[in-house]
N, CA, C and O atoms as CSV, one atom per row, in Angstrom:
chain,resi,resn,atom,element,x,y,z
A,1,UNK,N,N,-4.116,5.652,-3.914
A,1,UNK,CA,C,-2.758,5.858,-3.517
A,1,UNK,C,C,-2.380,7.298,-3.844
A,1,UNK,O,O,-2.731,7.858,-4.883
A,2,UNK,N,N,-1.506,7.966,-2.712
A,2,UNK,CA,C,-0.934,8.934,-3.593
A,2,UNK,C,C,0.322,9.436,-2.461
A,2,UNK,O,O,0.482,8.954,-1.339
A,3,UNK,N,N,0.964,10.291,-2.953
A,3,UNK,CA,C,1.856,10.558,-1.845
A,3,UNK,C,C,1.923,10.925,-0.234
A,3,UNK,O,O,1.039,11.688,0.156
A,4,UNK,N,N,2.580,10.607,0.433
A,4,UNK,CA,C,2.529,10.715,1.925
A,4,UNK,C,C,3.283,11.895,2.733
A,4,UNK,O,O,4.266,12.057,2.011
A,5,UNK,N,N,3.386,12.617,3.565
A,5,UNK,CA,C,3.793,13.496,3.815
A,5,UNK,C,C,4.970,12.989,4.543
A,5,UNK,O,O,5.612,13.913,5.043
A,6,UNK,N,N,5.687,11.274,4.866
A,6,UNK,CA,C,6.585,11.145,5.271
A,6,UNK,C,C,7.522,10.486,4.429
A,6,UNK,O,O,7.011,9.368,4.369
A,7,UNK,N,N,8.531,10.436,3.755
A,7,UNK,CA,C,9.769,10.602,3.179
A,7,UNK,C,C,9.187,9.038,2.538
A,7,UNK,O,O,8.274,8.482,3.149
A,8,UNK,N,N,9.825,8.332,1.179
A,8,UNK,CA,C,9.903,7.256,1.044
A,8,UNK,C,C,8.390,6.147,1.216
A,8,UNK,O,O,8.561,4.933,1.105
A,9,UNK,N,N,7.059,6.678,1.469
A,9,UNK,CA,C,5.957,6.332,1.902
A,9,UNK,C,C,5.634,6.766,0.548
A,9,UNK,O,O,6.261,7.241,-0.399
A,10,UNK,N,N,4.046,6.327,0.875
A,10,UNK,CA,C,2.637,6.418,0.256
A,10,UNK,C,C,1.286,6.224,1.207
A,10,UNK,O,O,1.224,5.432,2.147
A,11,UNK,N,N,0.338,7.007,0.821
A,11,UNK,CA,C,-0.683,6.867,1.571
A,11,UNK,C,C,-1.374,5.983,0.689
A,11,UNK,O,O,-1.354,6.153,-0.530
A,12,UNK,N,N,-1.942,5.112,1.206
A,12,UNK,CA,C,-2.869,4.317,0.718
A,12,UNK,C,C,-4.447,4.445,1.650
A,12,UNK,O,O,-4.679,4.276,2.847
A,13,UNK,N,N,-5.243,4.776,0.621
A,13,UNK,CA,C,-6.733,5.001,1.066
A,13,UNK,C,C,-7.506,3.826,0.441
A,13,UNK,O,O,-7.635,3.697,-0.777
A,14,UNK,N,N,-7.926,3.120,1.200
A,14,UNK,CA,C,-9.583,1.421,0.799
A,14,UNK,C,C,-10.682,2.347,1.134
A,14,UNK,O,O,-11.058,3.345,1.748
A,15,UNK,N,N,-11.075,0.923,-0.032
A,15,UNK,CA,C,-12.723,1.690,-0.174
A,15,UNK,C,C,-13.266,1.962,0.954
A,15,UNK,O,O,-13.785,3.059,0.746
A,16,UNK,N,N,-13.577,1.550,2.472
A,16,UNK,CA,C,-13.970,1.852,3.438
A,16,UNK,C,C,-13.763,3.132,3.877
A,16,UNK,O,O,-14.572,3.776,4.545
A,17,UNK,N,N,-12.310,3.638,3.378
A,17,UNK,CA,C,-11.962,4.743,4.132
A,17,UNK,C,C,-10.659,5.010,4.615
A,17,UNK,O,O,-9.952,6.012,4.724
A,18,UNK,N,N,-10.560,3.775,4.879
A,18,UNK,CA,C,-9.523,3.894,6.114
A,18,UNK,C,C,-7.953,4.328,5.527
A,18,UNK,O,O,-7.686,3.689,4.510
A,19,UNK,N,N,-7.199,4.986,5.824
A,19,UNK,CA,C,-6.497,5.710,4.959
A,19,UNK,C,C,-4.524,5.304,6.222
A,19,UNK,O,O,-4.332,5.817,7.324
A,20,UNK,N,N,-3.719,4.525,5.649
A,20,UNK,CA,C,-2.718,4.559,5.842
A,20,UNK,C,C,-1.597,4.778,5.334
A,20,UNK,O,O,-1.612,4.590,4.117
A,21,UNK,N,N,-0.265,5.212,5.887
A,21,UNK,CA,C,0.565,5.189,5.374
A,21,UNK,C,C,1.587,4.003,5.189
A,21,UNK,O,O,1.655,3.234,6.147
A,22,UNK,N,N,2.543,3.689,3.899
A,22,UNK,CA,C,3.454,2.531,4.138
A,22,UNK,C,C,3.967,2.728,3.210
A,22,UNK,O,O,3.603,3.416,2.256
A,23,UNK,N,N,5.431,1.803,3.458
A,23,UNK,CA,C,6.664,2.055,2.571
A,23,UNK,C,C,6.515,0.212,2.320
A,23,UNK,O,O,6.116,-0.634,3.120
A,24,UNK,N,N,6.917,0.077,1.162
A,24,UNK,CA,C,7.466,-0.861,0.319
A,24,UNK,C,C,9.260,-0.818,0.555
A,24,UNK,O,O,10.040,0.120,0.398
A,25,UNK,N,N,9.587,-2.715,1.137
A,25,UNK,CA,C,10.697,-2.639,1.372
A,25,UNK,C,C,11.509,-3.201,0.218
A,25,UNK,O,O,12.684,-3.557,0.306
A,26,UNK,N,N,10.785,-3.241,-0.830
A,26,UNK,CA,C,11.688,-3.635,-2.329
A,26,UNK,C,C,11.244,-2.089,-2.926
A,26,UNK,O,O,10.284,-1.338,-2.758
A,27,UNK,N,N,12.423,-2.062,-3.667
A,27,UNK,CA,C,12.211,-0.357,-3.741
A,27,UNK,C,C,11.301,-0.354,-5.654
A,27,UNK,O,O,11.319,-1.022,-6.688
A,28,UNK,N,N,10.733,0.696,-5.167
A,28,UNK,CA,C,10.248,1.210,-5.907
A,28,UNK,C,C,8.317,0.362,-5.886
A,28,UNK,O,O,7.298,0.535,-6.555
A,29,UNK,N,N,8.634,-0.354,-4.954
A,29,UNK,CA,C,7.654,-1.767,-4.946
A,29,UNK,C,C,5.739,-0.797,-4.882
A,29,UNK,O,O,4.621,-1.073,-5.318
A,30,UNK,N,N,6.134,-0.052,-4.363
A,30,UNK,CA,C,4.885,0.868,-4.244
A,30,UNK,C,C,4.103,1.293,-5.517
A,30,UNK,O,O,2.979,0.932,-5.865
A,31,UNK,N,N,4.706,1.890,-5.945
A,31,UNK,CA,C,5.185,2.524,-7.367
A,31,UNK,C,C,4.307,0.837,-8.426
A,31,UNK,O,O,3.725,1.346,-9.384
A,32,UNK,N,N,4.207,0.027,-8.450
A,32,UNK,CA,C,4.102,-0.913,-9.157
A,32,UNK,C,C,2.469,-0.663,-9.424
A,32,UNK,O,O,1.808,-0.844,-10.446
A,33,UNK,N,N,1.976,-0.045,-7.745
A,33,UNK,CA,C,0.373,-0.222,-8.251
A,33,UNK,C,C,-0.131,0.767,-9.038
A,33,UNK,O,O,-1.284,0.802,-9.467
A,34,UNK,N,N,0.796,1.639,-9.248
A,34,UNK,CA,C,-0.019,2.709,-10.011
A,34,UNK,C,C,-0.611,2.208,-11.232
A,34,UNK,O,O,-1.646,2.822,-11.490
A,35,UNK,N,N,-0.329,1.332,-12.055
A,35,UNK,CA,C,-0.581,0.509,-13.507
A,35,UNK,C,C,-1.732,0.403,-13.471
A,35,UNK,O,O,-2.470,0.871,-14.338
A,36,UNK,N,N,-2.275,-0.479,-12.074
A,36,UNK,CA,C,-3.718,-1.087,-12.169
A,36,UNK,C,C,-4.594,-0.153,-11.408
A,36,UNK,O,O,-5.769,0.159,-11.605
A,37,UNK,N,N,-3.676,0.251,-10.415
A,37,UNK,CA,C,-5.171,2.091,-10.573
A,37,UNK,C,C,-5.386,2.614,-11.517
A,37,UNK,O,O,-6.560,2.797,-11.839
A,38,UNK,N,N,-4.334,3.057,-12.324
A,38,UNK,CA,C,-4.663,3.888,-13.576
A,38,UNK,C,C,-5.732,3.195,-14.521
A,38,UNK,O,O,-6.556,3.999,-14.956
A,39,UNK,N,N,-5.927,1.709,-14.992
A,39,UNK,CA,C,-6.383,0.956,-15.662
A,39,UNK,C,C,-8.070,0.431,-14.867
A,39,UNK,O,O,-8.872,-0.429,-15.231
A,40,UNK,N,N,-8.092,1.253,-13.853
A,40,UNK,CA,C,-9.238,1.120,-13.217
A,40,UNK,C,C,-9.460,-0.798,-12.842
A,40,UNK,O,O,-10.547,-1.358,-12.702
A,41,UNK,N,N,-8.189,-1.406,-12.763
A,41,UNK,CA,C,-8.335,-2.589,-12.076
A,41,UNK,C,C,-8.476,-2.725,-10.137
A,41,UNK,O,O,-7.920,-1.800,-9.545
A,42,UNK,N,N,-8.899,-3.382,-9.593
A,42,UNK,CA,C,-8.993,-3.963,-8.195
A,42,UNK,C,C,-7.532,-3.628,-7.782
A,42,UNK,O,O,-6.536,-3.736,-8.497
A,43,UNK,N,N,-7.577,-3.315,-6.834
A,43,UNK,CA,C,-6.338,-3.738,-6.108
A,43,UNK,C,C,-6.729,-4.144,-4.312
A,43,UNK,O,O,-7.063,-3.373,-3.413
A,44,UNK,N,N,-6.525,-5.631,-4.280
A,44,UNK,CA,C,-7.272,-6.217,-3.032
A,44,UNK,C,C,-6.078,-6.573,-1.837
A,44,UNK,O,O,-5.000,-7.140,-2.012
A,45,UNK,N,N,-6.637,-6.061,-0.624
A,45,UNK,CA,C,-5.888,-6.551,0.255
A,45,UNK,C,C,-5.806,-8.015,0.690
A,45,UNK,O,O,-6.693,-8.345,1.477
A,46,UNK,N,N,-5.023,-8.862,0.382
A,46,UNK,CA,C,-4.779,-9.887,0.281
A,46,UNK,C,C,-4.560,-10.993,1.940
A,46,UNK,O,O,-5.001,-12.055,2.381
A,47,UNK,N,N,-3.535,-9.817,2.400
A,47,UNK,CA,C,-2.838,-10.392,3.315
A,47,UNK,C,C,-2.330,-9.132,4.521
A,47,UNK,O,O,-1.937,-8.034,4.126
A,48,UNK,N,N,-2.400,-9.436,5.819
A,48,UNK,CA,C,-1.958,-8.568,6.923
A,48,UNK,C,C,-1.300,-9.476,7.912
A,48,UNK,O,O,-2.059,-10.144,8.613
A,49,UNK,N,N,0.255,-9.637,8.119
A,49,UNK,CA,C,0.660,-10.524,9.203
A,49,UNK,C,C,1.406,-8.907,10.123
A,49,UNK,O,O,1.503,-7.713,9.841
A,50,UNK,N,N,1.698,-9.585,11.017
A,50,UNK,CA,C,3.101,-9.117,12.029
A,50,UNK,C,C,4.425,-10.045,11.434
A,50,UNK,O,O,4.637,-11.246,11.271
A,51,UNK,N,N,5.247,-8.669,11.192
A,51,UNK,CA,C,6.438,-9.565,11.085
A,51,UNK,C,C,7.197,-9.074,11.815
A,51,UNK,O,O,6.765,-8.504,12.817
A,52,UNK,N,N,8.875,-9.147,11.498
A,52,UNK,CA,C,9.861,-7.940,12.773
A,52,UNK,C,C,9.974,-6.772,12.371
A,52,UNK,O,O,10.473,-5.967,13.157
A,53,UNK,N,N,9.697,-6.466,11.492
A,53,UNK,CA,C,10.239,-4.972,10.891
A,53,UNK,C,C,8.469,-4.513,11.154
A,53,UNK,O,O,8.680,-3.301,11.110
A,54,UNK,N,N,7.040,-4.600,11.372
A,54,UNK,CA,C,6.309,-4.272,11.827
A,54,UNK,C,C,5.102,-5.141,11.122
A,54,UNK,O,O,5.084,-6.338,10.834
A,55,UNK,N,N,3.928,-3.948,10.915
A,55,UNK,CA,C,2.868,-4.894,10.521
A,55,UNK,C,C,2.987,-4.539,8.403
A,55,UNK,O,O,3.132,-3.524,7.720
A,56,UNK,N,N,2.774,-6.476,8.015
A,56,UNK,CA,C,3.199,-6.347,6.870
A,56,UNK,C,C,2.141,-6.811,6.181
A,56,UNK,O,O,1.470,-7.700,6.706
A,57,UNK,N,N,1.705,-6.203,4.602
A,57,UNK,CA,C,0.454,-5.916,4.112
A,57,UNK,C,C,0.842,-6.420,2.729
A,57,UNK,O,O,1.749,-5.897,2.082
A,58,UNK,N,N,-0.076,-7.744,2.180
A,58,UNK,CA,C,0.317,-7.771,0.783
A,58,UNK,C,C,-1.208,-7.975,-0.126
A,58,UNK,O,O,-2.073,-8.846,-0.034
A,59,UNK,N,N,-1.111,-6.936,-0.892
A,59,UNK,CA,C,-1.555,-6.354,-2.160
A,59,UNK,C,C,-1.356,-7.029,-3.360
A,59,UNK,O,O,-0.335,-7.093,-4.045
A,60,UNK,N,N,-2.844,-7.700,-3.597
A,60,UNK,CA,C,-2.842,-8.449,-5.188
A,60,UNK,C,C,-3.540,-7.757,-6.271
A,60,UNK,O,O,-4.264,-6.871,-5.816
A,61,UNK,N,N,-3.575,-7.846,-7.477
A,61,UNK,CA,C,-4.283,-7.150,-8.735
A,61,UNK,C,C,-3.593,-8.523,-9.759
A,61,UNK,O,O,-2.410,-8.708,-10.047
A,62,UNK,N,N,-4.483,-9.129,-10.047
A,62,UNK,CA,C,-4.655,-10.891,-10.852
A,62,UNK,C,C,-3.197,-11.347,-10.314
A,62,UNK,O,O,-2.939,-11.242,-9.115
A,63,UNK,N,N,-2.281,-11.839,-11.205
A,63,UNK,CA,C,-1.382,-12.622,-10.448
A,63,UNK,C,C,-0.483,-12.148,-9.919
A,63,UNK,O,O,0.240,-13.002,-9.405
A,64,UNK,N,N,0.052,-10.507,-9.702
A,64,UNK,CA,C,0.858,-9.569,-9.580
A,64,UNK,C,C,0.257,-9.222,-7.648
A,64,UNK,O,O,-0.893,-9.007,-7.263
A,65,UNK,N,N,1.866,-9.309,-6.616
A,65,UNK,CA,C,1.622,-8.806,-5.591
A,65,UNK,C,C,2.571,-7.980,-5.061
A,65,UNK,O,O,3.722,-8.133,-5.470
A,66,UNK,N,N,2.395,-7.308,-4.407
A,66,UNK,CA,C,3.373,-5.957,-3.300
A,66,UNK,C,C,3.302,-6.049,-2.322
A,66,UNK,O,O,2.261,-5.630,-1.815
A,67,UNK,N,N,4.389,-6.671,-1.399
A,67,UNK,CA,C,4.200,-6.404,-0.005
A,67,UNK,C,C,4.627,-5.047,0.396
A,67,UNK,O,O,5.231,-4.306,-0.380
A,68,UNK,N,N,4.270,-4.673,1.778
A,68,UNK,CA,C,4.634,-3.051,1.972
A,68,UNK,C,C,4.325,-3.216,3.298
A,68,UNK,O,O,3.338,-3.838,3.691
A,69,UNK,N,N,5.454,-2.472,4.275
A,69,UNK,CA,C,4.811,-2.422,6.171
A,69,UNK,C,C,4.431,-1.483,6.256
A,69,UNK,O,O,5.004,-0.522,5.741
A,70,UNK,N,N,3.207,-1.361,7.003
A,70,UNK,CA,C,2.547,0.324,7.508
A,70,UNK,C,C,3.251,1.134,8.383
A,70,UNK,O,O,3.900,0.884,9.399
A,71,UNK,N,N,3.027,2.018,7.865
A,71,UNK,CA,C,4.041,2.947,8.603
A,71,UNK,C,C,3.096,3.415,10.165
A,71,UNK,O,O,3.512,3.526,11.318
A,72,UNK,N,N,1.628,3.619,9.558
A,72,UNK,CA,C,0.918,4.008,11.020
A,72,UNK,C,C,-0.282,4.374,9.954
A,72,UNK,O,O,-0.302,4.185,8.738
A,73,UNK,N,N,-1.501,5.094,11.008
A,73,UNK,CA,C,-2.822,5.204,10.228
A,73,UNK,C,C,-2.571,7.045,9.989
A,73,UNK,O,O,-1.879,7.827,10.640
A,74,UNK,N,N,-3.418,7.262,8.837
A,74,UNK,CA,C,-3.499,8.739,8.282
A,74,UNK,C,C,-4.884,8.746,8.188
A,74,UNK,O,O,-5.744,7.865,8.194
A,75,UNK,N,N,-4.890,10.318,8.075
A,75,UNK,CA,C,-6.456,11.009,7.510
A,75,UNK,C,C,-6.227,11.291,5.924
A,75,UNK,O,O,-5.134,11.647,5.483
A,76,UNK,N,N,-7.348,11.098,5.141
A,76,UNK,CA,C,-7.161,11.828,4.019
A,76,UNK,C,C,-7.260,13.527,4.260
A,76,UNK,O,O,-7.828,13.996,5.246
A,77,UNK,N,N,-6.644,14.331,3.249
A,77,UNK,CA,C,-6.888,15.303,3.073
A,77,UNK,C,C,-7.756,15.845,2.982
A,77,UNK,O,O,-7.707,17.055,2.760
């Protein structure tokens, strides 16, 4: 994870690669995973639906989850 070049986002990069951006619609909700990156825990993609506000992504690390909608796909730096 680390910051995104669009307002209120985060880029999120998986192990594959694939590197997107997304905002967390509970605030600060993004912000939560930094704990278990820092602590060198998993953080697994859990879940990908369509909802109305777009496509929505939820993020587990043991019993702790974050949903967040993608904003669109990025390159890493």
């Amino acid at each position: 994870m680390s910051p995104a070049p669009v307002e209120h986002s985060a880029r999120l990069v998986f192990a594959d690669g694939l590197s997107i951006l997304a905002h967390a619609p509970e605030h600060h909700g993004l912000l939560r995973l930094l704990t278990p990156l820092h602590h060198g825990s998993s953080v697994v993609l859990e879940r990908v639906e369509r909802g109305p506000d777009g496509v929505r992504i939820t993020l587990r690390w043991g019993h702790h989850r974050v949903v967040a909608v993608v904003t669109g796909f990025d390159q890493v730096d």
